[in-house]
C-alpha positions in Angstrom: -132.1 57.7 33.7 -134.6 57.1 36.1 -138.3 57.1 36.1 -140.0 58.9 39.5 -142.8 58.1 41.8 -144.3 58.0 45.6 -145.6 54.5 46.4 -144.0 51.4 45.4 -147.3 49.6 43.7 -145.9 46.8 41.5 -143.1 43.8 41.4 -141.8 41.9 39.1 -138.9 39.4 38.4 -135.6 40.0 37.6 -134.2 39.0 34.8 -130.3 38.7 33.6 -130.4 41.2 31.3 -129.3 44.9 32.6 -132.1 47.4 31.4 -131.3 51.7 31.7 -134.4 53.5 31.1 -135.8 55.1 27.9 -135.0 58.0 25.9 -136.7 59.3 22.5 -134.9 59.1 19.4 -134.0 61.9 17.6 -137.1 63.9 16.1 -136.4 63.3 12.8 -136.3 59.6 13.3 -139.4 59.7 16.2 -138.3 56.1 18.0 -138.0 55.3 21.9 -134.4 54.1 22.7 -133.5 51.3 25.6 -129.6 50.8 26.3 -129.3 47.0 27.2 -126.5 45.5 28.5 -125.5 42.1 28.0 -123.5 39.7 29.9 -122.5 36.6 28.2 -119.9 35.6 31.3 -122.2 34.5 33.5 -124.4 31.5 33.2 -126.4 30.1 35.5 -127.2 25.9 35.3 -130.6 24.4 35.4 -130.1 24.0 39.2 -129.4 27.7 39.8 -125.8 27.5 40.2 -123.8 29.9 38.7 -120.2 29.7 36.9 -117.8 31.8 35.2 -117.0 31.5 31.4 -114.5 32.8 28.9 -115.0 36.4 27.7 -115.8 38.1 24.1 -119.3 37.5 23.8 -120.4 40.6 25.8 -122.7 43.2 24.0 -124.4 46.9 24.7 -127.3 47.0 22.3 -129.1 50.0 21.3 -133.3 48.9 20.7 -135.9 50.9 19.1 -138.9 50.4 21.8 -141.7 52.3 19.6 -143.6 49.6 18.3 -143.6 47.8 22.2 -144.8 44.7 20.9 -142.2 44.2 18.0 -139.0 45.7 19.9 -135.9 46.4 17.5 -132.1 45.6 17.8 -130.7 48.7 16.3 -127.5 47.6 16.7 -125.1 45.8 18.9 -121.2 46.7 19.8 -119.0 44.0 21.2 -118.4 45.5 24.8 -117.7 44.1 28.0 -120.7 44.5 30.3 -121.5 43.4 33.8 -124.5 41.9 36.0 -122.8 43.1 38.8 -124.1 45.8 40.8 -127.2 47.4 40.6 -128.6 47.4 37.2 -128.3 51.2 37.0 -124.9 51.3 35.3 -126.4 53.6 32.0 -128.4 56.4 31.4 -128.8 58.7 28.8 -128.8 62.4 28.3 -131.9 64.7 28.3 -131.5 65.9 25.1 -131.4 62.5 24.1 -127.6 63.0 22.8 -125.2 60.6 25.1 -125.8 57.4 25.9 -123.2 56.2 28.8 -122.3 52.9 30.3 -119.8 52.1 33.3 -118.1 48.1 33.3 -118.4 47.4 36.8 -116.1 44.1 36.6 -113.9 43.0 34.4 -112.7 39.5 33.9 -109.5 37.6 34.8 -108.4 34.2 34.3 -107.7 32.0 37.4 -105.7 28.9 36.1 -108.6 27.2 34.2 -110.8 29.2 35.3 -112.2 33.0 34.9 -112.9 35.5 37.6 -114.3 38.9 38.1 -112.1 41.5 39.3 -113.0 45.4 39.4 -113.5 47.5 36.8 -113.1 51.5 35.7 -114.1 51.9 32.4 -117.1 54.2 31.1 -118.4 54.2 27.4 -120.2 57.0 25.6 -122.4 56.5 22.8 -123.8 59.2 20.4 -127.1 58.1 19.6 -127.8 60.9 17.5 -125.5 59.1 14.9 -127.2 57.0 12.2 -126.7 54.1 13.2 -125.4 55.1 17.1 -122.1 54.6 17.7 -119.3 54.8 20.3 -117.1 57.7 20.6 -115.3 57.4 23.7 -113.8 55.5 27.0 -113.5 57.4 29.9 -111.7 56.1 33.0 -113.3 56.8 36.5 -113.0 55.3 39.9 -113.1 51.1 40.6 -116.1 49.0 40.1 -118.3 51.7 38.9 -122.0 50.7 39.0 -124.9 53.3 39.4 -124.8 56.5 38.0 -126.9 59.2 37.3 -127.1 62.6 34.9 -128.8 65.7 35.4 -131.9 66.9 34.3 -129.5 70.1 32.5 -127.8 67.0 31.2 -124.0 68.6 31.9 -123.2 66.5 35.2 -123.3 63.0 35.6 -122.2 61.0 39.3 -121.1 57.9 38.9 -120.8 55.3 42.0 -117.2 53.2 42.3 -118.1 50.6 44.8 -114.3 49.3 45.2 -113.3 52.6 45.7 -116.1 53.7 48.0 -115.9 56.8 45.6 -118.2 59.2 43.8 -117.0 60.4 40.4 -118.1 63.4 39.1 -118.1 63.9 35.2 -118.9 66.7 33.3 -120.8 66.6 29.7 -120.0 69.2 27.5 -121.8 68.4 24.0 -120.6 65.2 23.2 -117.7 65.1 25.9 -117.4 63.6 28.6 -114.4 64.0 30.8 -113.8 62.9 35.0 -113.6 66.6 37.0 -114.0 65.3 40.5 -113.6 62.6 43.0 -115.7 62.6 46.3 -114.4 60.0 48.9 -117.7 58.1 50.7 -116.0 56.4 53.3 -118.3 53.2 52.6 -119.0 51.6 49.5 -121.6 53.0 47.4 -123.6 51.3 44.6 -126.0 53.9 43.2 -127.0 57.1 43.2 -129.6 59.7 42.1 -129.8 63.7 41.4 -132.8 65.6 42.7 -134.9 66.8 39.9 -133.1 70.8 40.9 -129.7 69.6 40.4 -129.0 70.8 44.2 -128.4 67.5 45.5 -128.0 63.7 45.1 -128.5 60.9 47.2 -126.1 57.8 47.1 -126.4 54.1 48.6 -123.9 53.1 50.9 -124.4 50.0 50.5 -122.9 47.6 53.6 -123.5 50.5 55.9 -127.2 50.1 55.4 -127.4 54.1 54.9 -128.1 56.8 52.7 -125.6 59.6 51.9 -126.8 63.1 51.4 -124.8 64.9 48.9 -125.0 68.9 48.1 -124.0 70.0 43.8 -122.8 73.2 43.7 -122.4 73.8 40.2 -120.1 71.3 38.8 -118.9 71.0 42.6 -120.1 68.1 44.5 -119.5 67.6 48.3 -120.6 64.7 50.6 -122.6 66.2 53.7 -122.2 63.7 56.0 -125.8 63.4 56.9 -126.1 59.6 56.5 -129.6 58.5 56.9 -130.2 54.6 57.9 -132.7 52.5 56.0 -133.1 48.9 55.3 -130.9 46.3 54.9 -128.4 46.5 52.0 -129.5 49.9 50.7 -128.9 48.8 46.5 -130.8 51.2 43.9 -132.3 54.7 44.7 -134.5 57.1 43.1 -135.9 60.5 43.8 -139.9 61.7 42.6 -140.3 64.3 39.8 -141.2 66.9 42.2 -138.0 66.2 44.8 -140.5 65.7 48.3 -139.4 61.7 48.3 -136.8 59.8 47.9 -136.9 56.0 47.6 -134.2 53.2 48.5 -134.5 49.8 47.3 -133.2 47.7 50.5 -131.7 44.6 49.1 -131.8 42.9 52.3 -129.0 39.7 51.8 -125.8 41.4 50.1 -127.1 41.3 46.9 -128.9 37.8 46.9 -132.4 36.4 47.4 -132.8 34.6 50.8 -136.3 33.7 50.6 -137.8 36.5 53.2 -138.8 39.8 52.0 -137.4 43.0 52.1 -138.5 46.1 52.2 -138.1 49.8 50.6 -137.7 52.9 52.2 -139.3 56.1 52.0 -137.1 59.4 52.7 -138.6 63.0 53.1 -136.3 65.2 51.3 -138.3 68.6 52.0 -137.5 67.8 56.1 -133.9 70.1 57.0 -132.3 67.7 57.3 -134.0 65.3 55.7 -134.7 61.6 57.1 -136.6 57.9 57.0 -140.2 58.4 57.6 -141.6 54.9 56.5 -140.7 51.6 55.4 -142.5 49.5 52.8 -142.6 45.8 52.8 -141.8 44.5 49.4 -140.7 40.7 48.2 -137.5 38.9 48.3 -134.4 41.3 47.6 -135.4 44.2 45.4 -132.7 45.8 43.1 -133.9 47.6 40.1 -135.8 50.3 40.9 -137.7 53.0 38.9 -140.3 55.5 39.6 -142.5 56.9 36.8 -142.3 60.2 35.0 -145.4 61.2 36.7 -144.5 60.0 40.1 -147.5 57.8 41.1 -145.8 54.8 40.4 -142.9 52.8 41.8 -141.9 49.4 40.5 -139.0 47.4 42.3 -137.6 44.5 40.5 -137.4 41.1 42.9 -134.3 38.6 42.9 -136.3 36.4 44.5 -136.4 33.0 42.3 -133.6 34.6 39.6 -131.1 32.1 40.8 -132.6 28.7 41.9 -134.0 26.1 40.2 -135.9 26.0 37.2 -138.3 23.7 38.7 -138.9 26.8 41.3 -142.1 28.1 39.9 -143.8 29.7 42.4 -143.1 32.0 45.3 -145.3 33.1 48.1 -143.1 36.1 48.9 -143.3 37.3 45.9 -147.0 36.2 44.5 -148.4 38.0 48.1 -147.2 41.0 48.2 -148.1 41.3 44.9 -151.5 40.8 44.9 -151.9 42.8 48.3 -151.0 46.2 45.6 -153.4 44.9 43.3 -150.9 43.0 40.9 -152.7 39.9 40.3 -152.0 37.6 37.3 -153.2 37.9 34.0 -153.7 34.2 33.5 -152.3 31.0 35.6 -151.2 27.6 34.1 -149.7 24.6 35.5 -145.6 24.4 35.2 -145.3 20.5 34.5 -142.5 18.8 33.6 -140.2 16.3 34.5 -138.7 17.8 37.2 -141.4 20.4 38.5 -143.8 17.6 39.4 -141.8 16.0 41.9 -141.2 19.1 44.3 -142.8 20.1 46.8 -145.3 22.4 45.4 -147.3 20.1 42.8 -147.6 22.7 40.0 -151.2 20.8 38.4 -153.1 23.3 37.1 -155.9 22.6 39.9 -153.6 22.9 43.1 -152.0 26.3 41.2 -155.8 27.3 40.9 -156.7 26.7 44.6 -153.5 28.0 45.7 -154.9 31.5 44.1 -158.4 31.1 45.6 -157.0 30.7 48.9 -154.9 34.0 48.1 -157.9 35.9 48.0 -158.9 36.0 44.3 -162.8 34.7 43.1 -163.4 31.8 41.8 -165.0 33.6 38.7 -161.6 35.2 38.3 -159.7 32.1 38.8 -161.7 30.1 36.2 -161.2 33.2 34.0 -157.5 33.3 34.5 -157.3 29.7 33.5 -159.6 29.5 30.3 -161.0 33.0 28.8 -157.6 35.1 29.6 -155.5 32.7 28.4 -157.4 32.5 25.2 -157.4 36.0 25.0 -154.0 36.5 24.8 -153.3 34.0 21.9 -155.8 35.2 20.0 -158.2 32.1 20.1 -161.2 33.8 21.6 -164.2 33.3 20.6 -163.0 29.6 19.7 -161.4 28.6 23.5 -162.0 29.3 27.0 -165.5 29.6 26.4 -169.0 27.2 27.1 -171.0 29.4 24.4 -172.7 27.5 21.3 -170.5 26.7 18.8 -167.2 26.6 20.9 -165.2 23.3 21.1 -166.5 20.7 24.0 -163.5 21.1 26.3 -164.5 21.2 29.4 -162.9 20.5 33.1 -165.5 19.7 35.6 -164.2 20.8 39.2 -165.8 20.2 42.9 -165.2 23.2 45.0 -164.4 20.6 48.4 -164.1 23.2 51.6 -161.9 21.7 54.8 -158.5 22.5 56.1 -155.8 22.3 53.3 -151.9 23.0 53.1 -150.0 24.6 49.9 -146.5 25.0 50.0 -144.0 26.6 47.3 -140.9 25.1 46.1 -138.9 27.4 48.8 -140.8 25.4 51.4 -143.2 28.5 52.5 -146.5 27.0 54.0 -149.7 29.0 53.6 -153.5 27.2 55.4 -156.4 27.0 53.2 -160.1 26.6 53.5 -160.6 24.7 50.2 -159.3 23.8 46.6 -160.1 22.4 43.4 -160.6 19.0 43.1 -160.4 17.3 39.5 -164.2 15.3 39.1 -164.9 14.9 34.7 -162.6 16.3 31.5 -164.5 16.4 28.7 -162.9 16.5 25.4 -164.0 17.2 21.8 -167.1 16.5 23.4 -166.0 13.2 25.0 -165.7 12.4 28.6 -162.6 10.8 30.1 -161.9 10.0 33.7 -161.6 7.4 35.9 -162.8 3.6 35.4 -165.5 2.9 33.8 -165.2 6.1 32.1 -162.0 5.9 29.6 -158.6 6.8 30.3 -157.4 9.8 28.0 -154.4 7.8 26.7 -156.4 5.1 25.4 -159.4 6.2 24.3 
């Protein structure tokens, strides 16, 4: 299921964990459900490097989302489950019925070794079950990865990238059973249905287009109107009131490549319809959701999900953020052994400047270093504060204006016109610094 909106307003990181949208428990029970898939095959090193390992660990967990802050494992089945392709592989019914899942790879062993190899399995879960449970495989085309359902919740389209395929299921209570097969002529890795159920739009995905399809009933045909967008069309979604679709344009085959990408914005009342803009987002987007209200886009970034761990800090992704207003809710260093030695000195100070040069105050940096921090762990009034009675902790800046130079740890350069320069740390109320004043280690 996917969420609907006009404007895409927010980014965020992606994470290796698959996440479908929500759905409500059944009224008696009154909880918010999440389907999460989880792959347990793919691991990815310290250095960002990623290798295969054996199978069996996989799992597809149903979570209780009611209580946001205290999210609940309901439970967990031991099913294969895939990364691969775009993570729009589950939905779940609008009556809040069917949960369903495609496998988009399965996994092979090479000698030693284990490989990926395509899929075309589809699991259905009854959530109204206590606990939910699953009730049935369904085979449908290769490599199936997006899919989507209806809003009358009998029709579900599910992408087969290795079969450049559309299948088309129907869901009859708590069956679900393959109909249909529509031949794309590309491969396609997602799809949507318009909120009327008239027609869907699907990413073909090394084309760089988008493919109109009319529903007819339980009949779906392509229309051949294939509309171009941005590179590597990967994840799609349509607005609650059907004027706008929205592509997420992956722009490197599925990987981050350290420039950014953008989304595209698709007039669906036009006859036909077709591309009228193009929004500049960060580094790869691929999971994409629009809000129920449709106000609200977010695209999910690969940018930084497979490099180092010492890669802390991206400009591509930290810019165009705050340009929609997404600024962060509190900065902090990122030292360690490793992190200190590349290139973009993650000190506390030089990650403060690097946000004053990006257009934020300096109240607001302080704030997001000291108050907001405290804030969040719960230590306010006793931290991040210079009021009577707080602990004497204090880091005494100069604010030193002249030409400076950041760079991240993908190498992006970005000017300045001043930073943060370290001058007197204070604390518990005593002063450490450099000679004469003590050293902090040996005080």
């Amino acid at each position: 299921m996917t969420s609907h909106g006009r404007h895409i307003v927010a980014l965020a990181r992606l994470l290796p964990v698959l996440v479908t949208a929500l759905a409500a428990w059944p009224p008696a029970a009154l909880a918010d459900l999440m389907v999460v898939g989880n792959d347990e095959k793919v691991v990815f090193d310290a250095e960002g490097n990623r290798t295969f390992v054996a199978p069996g660990k996989d799992t597809i967990s149903i979570v209780d989302i009611t209580d946001r802050e205290a999210p609940k494992i309901l439970v967990s089945f031991p099913v294969m489950n895939s990364i691969f392709g775009p993570p729009t592989n589950r939905a779940i019914t609008p009556d809040e019925r069917l949960a369903i899942v495609a496998n988009s790879v399965d996994w092979v062993q090479d000698g030693a070794n284990w490989k990926p190899a395509p899929d075309n399995k589809l699991y259905v879960f009854d959530l109204k079950a206590s606990p939910p449970k699953q009730i049935a495989t369904v085979e449908v085309g290769k490599q199936p990865s997006g899919l989507a359902i209806n809003r009358a919740g009998d029709l579900a389209l599910i992408a087969n990238r290795n079969d450049k395929s559309i299948s088309v299921l129907s869901i009859q209570g708590n069956e679900v059973k393959l109909i249909d097969t529509v031949t794309m002529g590309d491969e396609v890795a997602s799809v949507a249905i318009t909120p009327d159920g008239k027609r869907a739009l699907a990413t073909k995905f090394p084309a760089h287009k988008i493919a109109l399809l009319e529903i007819n009933g339980q009949k779906v045909t392509d229309t051949k109107h294939d509309m171009p967008v941005g590179l590597w069309p990967y994840n799609i979604g349509v607005t609650p009131d059907g004027k706008i679709g929205i592509s997420a344009d992956n722009g490197n085959a599925g990987a981050p490549d350290g420039h950014v990408d953008t989304v595209s914005i698709i007039d669906l009342e036009s006859t036909p319809p077709r591309v009228i803009d193009r929004v500049v987002v960060g580094d790869a987007p691929e999971g994409f959701a629009i809000s129920p209200k449709g106000d609200l886009a977010v695209a999910v970034l690969l940018g930084g999900a497979a490099v180092p761990k010492s890669a802390w800090f991206n400009y591509t992704v930290a810019e165009p953020a705050i340009a929609q207003g997404l600024t962060p809710d509190a900065i902090s260093s990122d030292i360690h052994a490793v992190s200190i030695n590349t290139p973009g000195y993650p000190t506390l100070p030089w990650v403060m400047s690097k946000f004053l040069n990006m257009g934020l105050s300096l109240e607001d940096v302080v704030a997001k270093a000291t108050v907001e921090p405290a804030k969040v762990i719960g230590r306010v009034p006793g931290l991040g504060t210079l009021q009577v009675g707080a602990p004497a902790d204090v880091a005494i800046f100069d604010l030193v204006d002249g030409p400076v130079e950041f760079v991240d740890t993908r190498n992006h350069k970005r000017s300045g016109t001043r930073k943060l320069v370290p001058a007197l740390t204070v604390r518990g109320g005593r002063p450490f610094g450099r000679p004469p004043l003590p050293i902090p280690f040996l005080y």
